[in-house]
N, C-alpha and C positions, 0 to 999 in steps of 0.2 A: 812344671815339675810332675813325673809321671807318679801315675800310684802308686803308693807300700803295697809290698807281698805282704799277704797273709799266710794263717793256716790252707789247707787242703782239706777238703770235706773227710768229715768223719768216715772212718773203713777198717774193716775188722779181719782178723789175720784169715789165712786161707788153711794154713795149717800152725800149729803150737803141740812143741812137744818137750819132756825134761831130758837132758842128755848126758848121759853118765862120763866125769871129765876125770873120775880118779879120787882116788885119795878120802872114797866117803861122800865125794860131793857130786849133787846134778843142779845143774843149770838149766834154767827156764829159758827156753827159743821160740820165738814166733817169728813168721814170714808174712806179708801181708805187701798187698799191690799186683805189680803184671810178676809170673811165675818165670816171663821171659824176659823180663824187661833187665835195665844195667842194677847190678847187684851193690848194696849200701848197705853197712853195715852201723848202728849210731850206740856211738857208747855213752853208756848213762857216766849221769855225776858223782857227786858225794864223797869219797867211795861210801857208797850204802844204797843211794837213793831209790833203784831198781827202776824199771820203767814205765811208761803210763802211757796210755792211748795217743796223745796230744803227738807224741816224737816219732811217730808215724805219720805224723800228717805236714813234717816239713820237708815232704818229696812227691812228688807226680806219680800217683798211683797206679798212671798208664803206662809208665817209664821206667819204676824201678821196681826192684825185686827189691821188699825192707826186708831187713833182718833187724832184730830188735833180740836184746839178752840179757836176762837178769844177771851179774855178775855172783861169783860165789857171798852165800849167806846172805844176800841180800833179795830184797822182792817175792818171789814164787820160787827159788831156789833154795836148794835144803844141803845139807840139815842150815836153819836159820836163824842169824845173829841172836833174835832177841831169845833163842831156849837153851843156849850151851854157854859158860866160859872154860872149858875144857881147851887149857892150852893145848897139847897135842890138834885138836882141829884150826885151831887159830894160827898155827906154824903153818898151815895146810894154804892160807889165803895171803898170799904176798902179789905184788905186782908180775914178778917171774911166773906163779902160776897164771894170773890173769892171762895175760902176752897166750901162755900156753893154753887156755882155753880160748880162746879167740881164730886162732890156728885152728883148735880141735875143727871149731864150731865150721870154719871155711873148707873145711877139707870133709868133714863129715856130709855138709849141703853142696857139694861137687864145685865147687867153687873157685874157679881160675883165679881170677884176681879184683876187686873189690873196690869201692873206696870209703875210704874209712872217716867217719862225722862225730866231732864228741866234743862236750864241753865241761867247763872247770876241771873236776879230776877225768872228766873222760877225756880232755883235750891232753893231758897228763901220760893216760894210759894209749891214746892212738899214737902219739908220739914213742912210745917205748915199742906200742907192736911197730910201729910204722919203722923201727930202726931196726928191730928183731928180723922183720921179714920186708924188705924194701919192694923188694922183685911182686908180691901182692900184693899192693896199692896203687890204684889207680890213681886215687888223687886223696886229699886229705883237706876235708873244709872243720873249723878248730875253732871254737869260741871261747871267751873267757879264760884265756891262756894262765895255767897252773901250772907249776915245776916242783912244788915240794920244798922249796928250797930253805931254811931255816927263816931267812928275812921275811917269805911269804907267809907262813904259816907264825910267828910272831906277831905280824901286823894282824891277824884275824884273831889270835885265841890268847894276847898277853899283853900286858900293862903296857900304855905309855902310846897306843897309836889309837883302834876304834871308839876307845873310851873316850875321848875327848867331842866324838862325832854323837854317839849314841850313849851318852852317860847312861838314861833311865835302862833301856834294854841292857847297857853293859851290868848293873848292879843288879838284874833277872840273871845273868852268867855266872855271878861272882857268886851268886846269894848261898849254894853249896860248898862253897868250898871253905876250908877253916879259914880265917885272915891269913896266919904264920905260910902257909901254901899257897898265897894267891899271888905269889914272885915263880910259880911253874906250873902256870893250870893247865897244862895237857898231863903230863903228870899226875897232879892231884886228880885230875878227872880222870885218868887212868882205872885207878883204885878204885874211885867210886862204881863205875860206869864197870867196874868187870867183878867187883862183889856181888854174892851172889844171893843177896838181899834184896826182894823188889822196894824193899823199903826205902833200901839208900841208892839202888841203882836205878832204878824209875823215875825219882826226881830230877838225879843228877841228868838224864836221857833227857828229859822232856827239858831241861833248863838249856841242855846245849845245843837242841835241836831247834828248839825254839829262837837261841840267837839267830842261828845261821838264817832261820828263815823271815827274821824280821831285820836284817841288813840287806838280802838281796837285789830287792826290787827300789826303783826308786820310789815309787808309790805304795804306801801300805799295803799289805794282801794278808787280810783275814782267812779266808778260806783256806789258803799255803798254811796260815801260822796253825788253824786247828788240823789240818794233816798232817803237818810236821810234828805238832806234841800228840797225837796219839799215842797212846802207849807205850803199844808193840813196836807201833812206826820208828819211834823217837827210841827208842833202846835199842834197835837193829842199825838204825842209822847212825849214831852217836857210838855205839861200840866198834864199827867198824870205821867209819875216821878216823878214829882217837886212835885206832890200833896202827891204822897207815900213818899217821902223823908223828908219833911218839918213833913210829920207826923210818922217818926220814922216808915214807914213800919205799922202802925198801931198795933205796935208789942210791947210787954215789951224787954227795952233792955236785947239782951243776949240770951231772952228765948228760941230762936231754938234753939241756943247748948247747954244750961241749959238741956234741954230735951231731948236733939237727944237719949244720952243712952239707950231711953225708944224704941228706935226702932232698938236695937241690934241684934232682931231675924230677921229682912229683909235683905235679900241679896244686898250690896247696894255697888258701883264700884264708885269713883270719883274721875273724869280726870280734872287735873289745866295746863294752862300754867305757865311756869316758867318765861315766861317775858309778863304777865299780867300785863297789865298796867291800866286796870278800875276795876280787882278786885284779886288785890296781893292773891299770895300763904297763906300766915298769913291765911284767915279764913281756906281756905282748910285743911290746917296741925290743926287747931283747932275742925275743926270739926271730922276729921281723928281722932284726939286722943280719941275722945266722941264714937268711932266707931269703937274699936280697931280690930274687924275683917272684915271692910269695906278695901277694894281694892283700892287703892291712888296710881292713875298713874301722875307721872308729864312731863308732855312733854317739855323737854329743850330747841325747838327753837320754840314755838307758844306763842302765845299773846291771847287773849279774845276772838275772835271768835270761832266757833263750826265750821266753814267749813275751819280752817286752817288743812294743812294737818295730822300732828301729833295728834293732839286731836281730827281730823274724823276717825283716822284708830283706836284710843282707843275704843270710841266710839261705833265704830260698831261691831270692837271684844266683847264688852259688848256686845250689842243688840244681835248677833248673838248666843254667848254662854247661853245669857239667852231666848232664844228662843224656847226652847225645855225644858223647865224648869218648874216645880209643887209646887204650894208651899201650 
C-alpha cells in the first residue's frame, strides 16, 4: 500500500491584497506558490469560516499559482460579520454575489481559466460558480459535498437526527434557545445571533459554533473547538451560516444537482468521508450520479474535515494529478 499524501510544507503568500468587489465590501486575496505555475483557486467553507494557512499547502507550491479569498464579511474581509446586523449590508452577501466575486477575483489577477477546490459550503459555492461560468474551469476537485437542500441542513441544526449521535454536545446547541422554539432552531437562532446584544448574541455564536465544530472530525479536536468559540470568530461565523441557511443558500432547491450534468465535460474528482457527520454521504452519491464520469473517493475512517488524514491524501492525489493538466 503506497503512502498517504500529506500537507505541503508550510509557505507564505507572495503577494496579499483587499479588493474592492462593490456594494461597501472588500475581499481578502492572497497568492502564494509558483507566480507561473497552473492557477487554483480553493473556496473556503462555512459560509464564514475564511481561510487559514493549512489550504495552501494542499497544492504543489512549485506547480500552482494559489489563490486563496476570504469570502464577503468573513476572515480579513470587511466591513466584518461580527460588527454590523445592519440588514441593508446583509442583502449585500448572498451566494449570486459570491459566484460574482469569484469572477471579479479571476479577471482582476489575469486569469484565463482556473480550477476551482472547495469543501462543505465551498463545495456548495464552486458548484454554483462552476455552473455560472463553465468555460473557466479547468477542473473541479469538491469535498464534503453540501447542496443546502432543506433535508441537509435539518439533519445538522434540528430535532430528531444528530441528537441521537451526540446527545451531550446536542444539549450545548439547544442550551440557548427557549424550549417552545427548539421545533425551528435556525430560526430561533436567527434572532438570537442578529440581536444586537453581545449579551444574547455572543452566547448564542459561540453555542453554534461550537457544535459545528465538535461534530466534524472523527476524533475530538480541542484546538478547532477553542478557535471555533472565540468570540469574534464564533459570531462572524455563526451569523453568516445562519444567514445562508435560513435563506436556503439563496439557491432554488435542488438546483445545483438539477444542473450539475451540464458540467459533465470538466474533470471533477470528489472525496466524502464515510463517517460524516455535518454532511452525510447522500449528497455526494447524489451528486456522483449527476457526474457519471466524476471520480467518487470515499474515505471509510474520516469525518468532515479536509485535514483528516484519509481525505488529505485523496485530496492531494487530485491536486497533484491535475497539476500538469490542459484543458
Amino acid at each position: 500500500m503506497s503512502q498517504r499524501r500529506t500537507f505541503y510544507p508550510e509557505i507564505e503568500p507572495y503577494r496579499t491584497e483587499m479588493l474592492d468587489v462593490g456594494e461597501g465590501h472588500q475581499v481578502y486575496v492572497e497568492q502564494s506558490g509558483n507566480p507561473g505555475g497552473k492557477p487554483v483557486i480553493f473556496v473556503h467553507g462555512g459560509p464564514g469560516s475564511g481561510t487559514s494557512p493549512k489550504q495552501r499547502r494542499v497544492f504543489d507550491p512549485e506547480r500552482y499559482r494559489i489563490v486563496l479569498f476570504d469570502q464577503r464579511m468573513a476572515g480579513r474581509s470587511t466591513p466584518h460579520a461580527s460588527t454590523t446586523v445592519d440588514p441593508a449590508v446583509w442583502a449585500t452577501n448572498t451566494t449570486g454575489h459570491l459566484v460574482a466575486d469569484m469572477e471579479h477575483i479571476r479577471e482582476h489577477l489575469g486569469i484565463e481559466t482556473w480550477q476551482v477546490f472547495g469543501g462543505s459550503w465551498g463545495s456548495c459555492l464552486s458548484l454554483a460558480y462552476a455552473q455560472a461560468h463553465p468555460d473557466r474551469v479547468s477542473e473541479l476537485v469538491l469535498r464534503g459535498i453540501f447542496t443546502l437542500r432543506p433535508a441537509e441542513l435539518s439533519w445538522m441544526y434540528e430535532r430528531g437526527h444528530l441528537e441521537h449521535v451526540y446527545p451531550d454536545h446536542w444539549a450545548d446547541f439547544v442550551a440557548p434557545v427557549a424550549p417552545e422554539r427548539r421545533h425551528e432552531m435556525q430560526l430561533a437562532y436567527h434572532e438570537l445571533l442578529f440581536d444586537p446584544d453581545p449579551a444574547v448574541h455572543v452566547p448564542a455564536a459561540v453555542a453554534w459554533s461550537g457544535w459545528e465544530s465538535r461534530v466534524i472530525t472523527v476524533e475530538p479536536d480541542e484546538d478547532g473547538f477553542r478557535k471555533a468559540t472565540e468570540p469574534q470568530q464564533a459570531v462572524a461565523f455563526a451569523r453568516i451560516e445562519n444567514h445562508y441557511f435560513v435563506h436556503g443558500g439563496f439557491l432554488r432547491e435542488g438546483s445545483l444537482l438539477d444542473q450539475a450534468p451540464a458540467l459533465a465535460h470538466i474533470p471533477t474528482v470528489i472525496v466524502q468521508g464515510r463517517l460524516d457527520m455535518c454532511t452525510p454521504a447522500r449528497t455526494a452519491f447524489d451528486l456522483a450520479a449527476r457526474l457519471p464520469d466524476a471520480e467518487l473517493t470515499v474515505v471509510p475512517d474520516a469525518g468532515h474535515a479536509f485535514s483528516e488524514p484519509g481525505t488529505l491524501d485523496a485530496l492531494v492525489r487530485a491536486t497533484d494529478r491535475f497539476a500538469t493538466s490542459r484543458r
